[in-house]
N, C-alpha and C positions, 0 to 999 in steps of 0.2 A: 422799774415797773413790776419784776414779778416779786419784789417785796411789799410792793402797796396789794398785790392780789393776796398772797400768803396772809396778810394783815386781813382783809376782810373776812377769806373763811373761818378764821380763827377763832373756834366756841362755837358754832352753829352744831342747834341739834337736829341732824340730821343722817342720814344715813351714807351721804355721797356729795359730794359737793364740786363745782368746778367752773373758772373764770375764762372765758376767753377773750383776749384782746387782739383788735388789727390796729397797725398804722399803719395807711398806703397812700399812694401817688398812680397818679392813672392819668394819660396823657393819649391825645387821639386826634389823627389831623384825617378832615374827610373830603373828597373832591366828589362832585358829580356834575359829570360830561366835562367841561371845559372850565368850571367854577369849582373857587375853592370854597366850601359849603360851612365848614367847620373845623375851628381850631380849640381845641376841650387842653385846660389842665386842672384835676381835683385832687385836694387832697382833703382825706376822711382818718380819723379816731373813733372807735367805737367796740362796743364787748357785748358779749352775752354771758352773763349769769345763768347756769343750774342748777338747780338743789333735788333731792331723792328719798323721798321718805315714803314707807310704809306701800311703798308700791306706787307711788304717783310721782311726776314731776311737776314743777314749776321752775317757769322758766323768764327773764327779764331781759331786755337790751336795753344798751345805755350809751350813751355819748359824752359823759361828764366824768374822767375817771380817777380826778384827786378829788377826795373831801368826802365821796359822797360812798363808795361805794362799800363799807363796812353797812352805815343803815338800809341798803338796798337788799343786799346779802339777806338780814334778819328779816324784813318784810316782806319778804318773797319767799322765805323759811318757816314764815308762819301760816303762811296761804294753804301751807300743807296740811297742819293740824286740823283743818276744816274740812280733807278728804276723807271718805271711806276707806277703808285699809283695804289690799288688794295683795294678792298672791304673784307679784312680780318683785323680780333680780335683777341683780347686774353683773357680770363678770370681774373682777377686779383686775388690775395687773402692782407692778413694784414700784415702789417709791424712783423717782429719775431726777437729776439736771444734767439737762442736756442743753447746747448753745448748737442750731446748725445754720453755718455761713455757706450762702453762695459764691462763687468765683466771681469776685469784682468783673471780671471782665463780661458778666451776662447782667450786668447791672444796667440797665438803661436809661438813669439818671446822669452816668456819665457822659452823655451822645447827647448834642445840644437841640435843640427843636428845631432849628433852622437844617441842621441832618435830617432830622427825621421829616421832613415839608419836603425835603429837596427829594428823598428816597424814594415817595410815595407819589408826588408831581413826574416825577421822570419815569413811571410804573405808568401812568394814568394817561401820558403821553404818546407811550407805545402803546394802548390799548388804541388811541384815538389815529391814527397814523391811514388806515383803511378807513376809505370814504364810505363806508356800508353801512360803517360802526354808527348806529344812532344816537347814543348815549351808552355812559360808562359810570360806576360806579367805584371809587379807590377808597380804600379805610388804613390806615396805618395806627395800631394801638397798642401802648407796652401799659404793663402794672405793675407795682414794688409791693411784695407787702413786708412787716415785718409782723408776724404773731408770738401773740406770748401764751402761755398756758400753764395752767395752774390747778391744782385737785386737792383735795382733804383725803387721798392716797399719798400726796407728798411727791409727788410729780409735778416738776418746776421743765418748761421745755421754754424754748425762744426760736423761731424759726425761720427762716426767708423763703417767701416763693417770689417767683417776676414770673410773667408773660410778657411774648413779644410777638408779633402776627400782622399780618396783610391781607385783607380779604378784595378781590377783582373780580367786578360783574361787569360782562358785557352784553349790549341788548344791540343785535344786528337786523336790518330793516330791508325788505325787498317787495314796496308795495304794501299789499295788505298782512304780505308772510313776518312775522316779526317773532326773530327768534334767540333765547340771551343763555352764557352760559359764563357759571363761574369757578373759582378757585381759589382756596384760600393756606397759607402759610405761617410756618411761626410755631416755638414750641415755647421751650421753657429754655433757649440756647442763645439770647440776648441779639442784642442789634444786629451784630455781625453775620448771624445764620441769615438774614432779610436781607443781604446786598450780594448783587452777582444773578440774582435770575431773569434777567432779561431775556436769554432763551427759550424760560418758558414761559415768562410774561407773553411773551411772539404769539406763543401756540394758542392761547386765549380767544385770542379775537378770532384767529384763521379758525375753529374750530365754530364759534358762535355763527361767522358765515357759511363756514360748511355747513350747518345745519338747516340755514335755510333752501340749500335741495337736497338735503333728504326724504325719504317716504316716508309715511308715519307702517310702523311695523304692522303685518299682519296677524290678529290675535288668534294664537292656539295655544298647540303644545309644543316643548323646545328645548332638546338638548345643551344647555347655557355653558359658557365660563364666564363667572365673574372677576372682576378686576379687583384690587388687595383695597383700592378703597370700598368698593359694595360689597366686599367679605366682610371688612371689617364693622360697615353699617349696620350689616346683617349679624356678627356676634355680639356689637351693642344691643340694638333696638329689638333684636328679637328675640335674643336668650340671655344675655347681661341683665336686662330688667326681670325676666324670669325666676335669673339667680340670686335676685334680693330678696333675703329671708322676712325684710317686714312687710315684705307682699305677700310671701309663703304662707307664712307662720298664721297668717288670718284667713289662709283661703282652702280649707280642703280638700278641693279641686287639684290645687297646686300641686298642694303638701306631696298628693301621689302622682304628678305626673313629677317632680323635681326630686323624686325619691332615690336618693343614694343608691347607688350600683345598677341603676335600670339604663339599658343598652338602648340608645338611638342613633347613633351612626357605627361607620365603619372603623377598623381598632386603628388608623391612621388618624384619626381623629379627636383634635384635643382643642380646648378654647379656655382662657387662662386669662383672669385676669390680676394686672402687675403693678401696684403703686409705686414698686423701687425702682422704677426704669428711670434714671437722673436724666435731665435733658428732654424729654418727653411729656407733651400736653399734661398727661394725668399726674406728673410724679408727685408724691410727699415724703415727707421723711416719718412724718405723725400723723393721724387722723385727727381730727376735731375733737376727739376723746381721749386723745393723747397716746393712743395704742399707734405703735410702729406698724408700718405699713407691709405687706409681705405679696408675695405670689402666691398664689391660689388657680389651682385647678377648680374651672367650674365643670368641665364635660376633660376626662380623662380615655384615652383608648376609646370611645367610642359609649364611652360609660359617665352617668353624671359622678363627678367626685368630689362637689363640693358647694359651700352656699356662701353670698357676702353678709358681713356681719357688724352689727355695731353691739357695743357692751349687752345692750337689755335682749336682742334676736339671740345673742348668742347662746345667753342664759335659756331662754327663753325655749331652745330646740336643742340644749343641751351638745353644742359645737363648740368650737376652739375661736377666738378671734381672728379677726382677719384684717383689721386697721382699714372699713370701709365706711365708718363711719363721719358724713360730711356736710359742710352748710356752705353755698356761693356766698355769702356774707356773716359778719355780727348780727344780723338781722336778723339771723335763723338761727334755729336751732339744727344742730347737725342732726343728720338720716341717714338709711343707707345706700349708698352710692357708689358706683363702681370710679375706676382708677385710669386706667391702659388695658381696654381688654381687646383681644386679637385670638386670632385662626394659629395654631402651632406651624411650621412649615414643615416638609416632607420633603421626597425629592422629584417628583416631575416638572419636565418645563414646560413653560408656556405652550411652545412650539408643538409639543407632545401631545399636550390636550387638545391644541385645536388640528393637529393634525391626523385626530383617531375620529374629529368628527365627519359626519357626512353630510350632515345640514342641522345647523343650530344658530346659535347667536352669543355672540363676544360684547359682552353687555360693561359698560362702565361707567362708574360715577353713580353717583345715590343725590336726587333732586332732592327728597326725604320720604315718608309713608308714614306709618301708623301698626299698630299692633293692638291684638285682644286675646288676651288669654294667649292660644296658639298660634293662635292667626296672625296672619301678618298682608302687608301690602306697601309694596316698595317701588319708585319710581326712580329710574335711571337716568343718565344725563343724557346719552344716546349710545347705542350698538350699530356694529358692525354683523350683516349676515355672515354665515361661516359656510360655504360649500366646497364639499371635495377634500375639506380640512385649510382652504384658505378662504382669508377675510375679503369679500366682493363687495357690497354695498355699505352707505351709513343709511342708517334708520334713526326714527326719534318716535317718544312719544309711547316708552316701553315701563311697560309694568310688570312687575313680579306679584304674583298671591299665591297663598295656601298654607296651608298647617305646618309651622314650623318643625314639629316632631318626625314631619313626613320629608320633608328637603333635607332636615340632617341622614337621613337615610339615602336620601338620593345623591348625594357626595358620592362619586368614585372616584375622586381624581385630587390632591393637593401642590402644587406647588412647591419652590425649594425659597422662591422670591418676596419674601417678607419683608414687608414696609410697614412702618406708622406712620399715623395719620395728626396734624394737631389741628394748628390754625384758629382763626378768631372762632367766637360763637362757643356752645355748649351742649351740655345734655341740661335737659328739663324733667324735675319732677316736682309735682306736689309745690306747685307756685315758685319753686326753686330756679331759677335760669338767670345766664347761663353758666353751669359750673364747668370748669377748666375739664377735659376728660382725652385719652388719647382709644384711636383704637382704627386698627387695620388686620392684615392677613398676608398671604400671597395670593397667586389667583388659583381660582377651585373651581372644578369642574362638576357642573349638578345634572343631573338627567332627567328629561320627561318634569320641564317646567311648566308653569300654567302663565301666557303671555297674555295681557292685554294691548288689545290697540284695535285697529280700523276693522 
C-alpha cells in the first residue's frame, strides 16, 4: 500500500503533499427493549488526498486506490494553479517509516459475533429485569482500522486503531413521570475490557428508577462538587474547544482571552490534553498529518500554557506542534481536534470536599450542553443535596451556566481520584462526528455556582 501512495506523489509541483488511507471493519449488534433491532457488519477502503501550494489547499477523497490514484494526485494539483497566492505555511516535521501494531489481543475481529450478540443481549437483560423499566436501549460496537500514510516530507507511517464500547439507556416509567438514564463503556482496550460489569450494568436501571422521586432541584446559587465525569465534560466542551488554535487564530476576541501566561484559576490547577495515553478513547500514535502525537498543557498552574495545533495554526501563531491534528473519517479532511483531555489531580478527597460543605450540591454525570465563546451551559444526569457536609436527597433536572473564565476561578478544591472517560459516541465539529475522544478529571469542588431548575 504505502508504495502505490509514494508512487502517486511522485513529481507533483507542489509545495507539500500527503495520502491518507483507512481499511476498516465496524461491526454493531443493537437491542431495543426486548427486540433485537440490528445486526451491522461494514467494511470500507477509502483515502483523502492533499496537496499545498502557494497558500491554499486542495483537497480529494477516494474509494478506488489502485490504478487510479497517480492521475487524481495531479488533478487535484492543478486546481491549485487557478488560486491567488496567499501568505500561508506549514510547519514541516522529518522524513519517518514507522509500522505501529496493536496487541492482537484488543483486536476485535478475533471474538466471533455470536460473543459479542451474547455480551450485549445478557447487558440488555439486566437492564430489563425491574418491572419499572419501560424500555431499554443496548449498543455493542467495535472498529479495526488499519491507516497508512504517506507525505512528499518522506513520511511513510502504517498504523492500527480498534474501538470497542457499550452504550446503555434506560427510560423508567411511573405514570405520567418518565424518567431515563445512561452509560456508556469501552476504550481502545478490545473485547475483554467489555465483559465482567454486570455490577454496574445493576446500578443503571436502579438509578433511572431512582429518579423518578426525585425533586427537580431548586434554582439558585451553589456551592458544587462535580463528579470526574462532568469535570471532564467541562475541560472538553468548555476549554478544549477554546484551546483550538484554528478557532483562535481567526478570532481576536479569543486570541486575548487564550493568551499565554494569563492567570484564570488557582496554581493547583492544570488541564492537559494527551493523545499518547495507549488504551484510552483519544489515543494515536500519529495525527492525520503524520505528526506524533504528545501531551500538552493547555491551562498550566492556573495559567494558560498552551494551544492545539495542526501543521498550518502552528505555523500560523508561530507555536511548536502538538500532533492534534484530525478527521472521524477519509472523508475529511483533518482539523484540529483534541485527544484525552482531563483535569490534572491533586490531593483532596472526596470526602473532604463534601465535608467542608454546609449546603451545596454533588452534581454527577453531564446529559450534554452547549458553549459560546465563554459561556457555557451544562446539564447533569442528577445531584444529590449536600448538608452539614453529607449527601441527603436526589434531585434531577440540574443545570450549570456561566462564564467559563469565571468557574475556573471558582475551583478551590481538586481531587486525588482521576478517571477517563471513553465509550461509544464522540466530540463534534465542523460536520465532523463522531470522533473517538477521551476525557475526565477527579472530582472538583466550585463555589457560588449558577443552578437552574424549578
Amino acid at each position: 500500500m504505502i508504495e502505490d501512495l509514494k508512487e502517486a506523489l511522485q513529481g507533483l509541483d507542489v509545495e507539500y503533499a500527503d495520502i491518507r488511507v483507512e481499511d476498516s471493519e465496524h461491526t454493531a449488534v443493537v437491542y431495543r427493549g426486548k427486540e433485537l433491532e440490528n445486526v451491522i457488519r461494514n467494511f470500507e477502503l477509502g483515502g483523502c488526498l492533499r496537496v499545498f501550494k502557494n497558500g491554499n489547499w486542495a483537497v480529494a477523497s477516494f474509494n478506488k486506490v489502485e490504478g487510479s490514484l497517480n492521475e487524481l494526485a495531479r488533478e487535484t494539483a492543478a486546481k491549485l494553479d487557478l488560486l491567488p497566492r496567499k501568505d500561508e505555511h506549514l510547519l514541516s516535521v522529518p522524513a519517518a517509516d514507522e509500522t505501529i501494531e496493536l496487541d492482537p489481543e484488543t483486536d476485535p475481529r478475533s471474538v466471533t459475533l455470536e460473543q459479542k450478540h451474547d455480551l450485549i443481549r445478557g447487558y440488555n437483560e439486566i437492564l430489563l429485569k425491574n418491572p419499572r423499566v419501560a424500555t431499554t436501549t443496548a449498543v455493542y460496537a467495535d472498529e479495526f482500522i488499519k491507516c497508512f500514510f504517506c507525505s512528499t516530507e518522506d513520511r511513510h507511517l502504517a498504523q492500527e486503531k480498534v474501538y470497542t464500547g457499550v452504550a446503555l439507556n434506560v427510560t423508567a416509567r411511573d405514570g405520567a413521570n418518565v424518567q431515563s438514564y445512561a452509560r456508556s463503556f469501552g476504550k481502545t482496550q478490545g473485547f475483554a475490557s467489555l465483559t465482567g460489569l454486570e455490577p454496574e450494568i445493576e446500578t443503571i436501571a436502579g438509578i433511572a428508577i431512582d429518579l423518578l422521586k426525585a425533586e427537580k432541584v431548586t434554582a439558585g446559587r451553589y456551592d458544587v462538587v462535580i463528579d470526574p465525569l462532568l469535570a471532564g465534560v467541562f475541560a472538553h466542551e468548555a476549554f478544549g474547544h477554546l484551546s483550538e488554535a484554528d478557532f483562535i487564530y481567526q478570532n481576536p476576541p479569543v486570541r486575548e482571552l487564550m493568551k499565554v501566561g494569563t492567570q484564570y484559576g488557582i496554581d493547583e490547577l492544570s488541564i492537559v490534553d494527551d493523545g499518547t495515553l495507549a488504551r484510552e478513547r483519544g489515543y494515536l500514535a500519529f495525527d492525520d498529518e503524520g505528526v506524533p502525537s504528545q501531551k500538552t498543557y493547555l491551562l498550566k498552574e492556573g495559567r494558560i500554557a498552551g494551544h492545539l495545533h495542526s501543521r498550518h495554526t502552528a505555523a500560523k501563531m508561530g507555536e511548536g506542534l502538538t500532533g492534534n491534528c484530525r478527521a472521524v473519517s477519509y472523508r475529511f479532511a483533518p482539523i484540529v481536534r483534541m485527544t484525552n483531555t482531563y483535569i490534572e489531580p491533586r490531593s483532596a478527597s472526596l470526602e473532604q470536599m463534601l465535608g467542608e460543605m454546609q449546603s451545596g450540591l454533588y452534581v454527577v454525570g453531564a446529559l450534554g450542553g452547549m458553549t459560546e465563546l465563554e459561556s457555557f451551559t451544562f446539564s447533569s444526569q442528577y445531584a444529590w443535596r449536600v448538608e452539614h457536609g453529607q449527601k441527603t436527597k436526589l434531585v434531577r433536572d440540574v443545570i450549570l451556566s456561566g462564564n467559563i473564565f469565571d468557574i475556573l476561578r471558582r475551583i478551590d478544591a481538586i481531587g486525588s481520584d482521576l478517571k477517563l472517560f471513553g465509550g461509544l459516541g464522540g466530540c463534534g465539529k465542523a460536520g465532523q462526528s463522531p470522533l473517538p475522544v477521551g476525557n475526565g478529571g477527579p472530582h472538583v469542588r466550585i463555589r457560588d455556582v449558577v443552578i437552574g431548575g424549578k
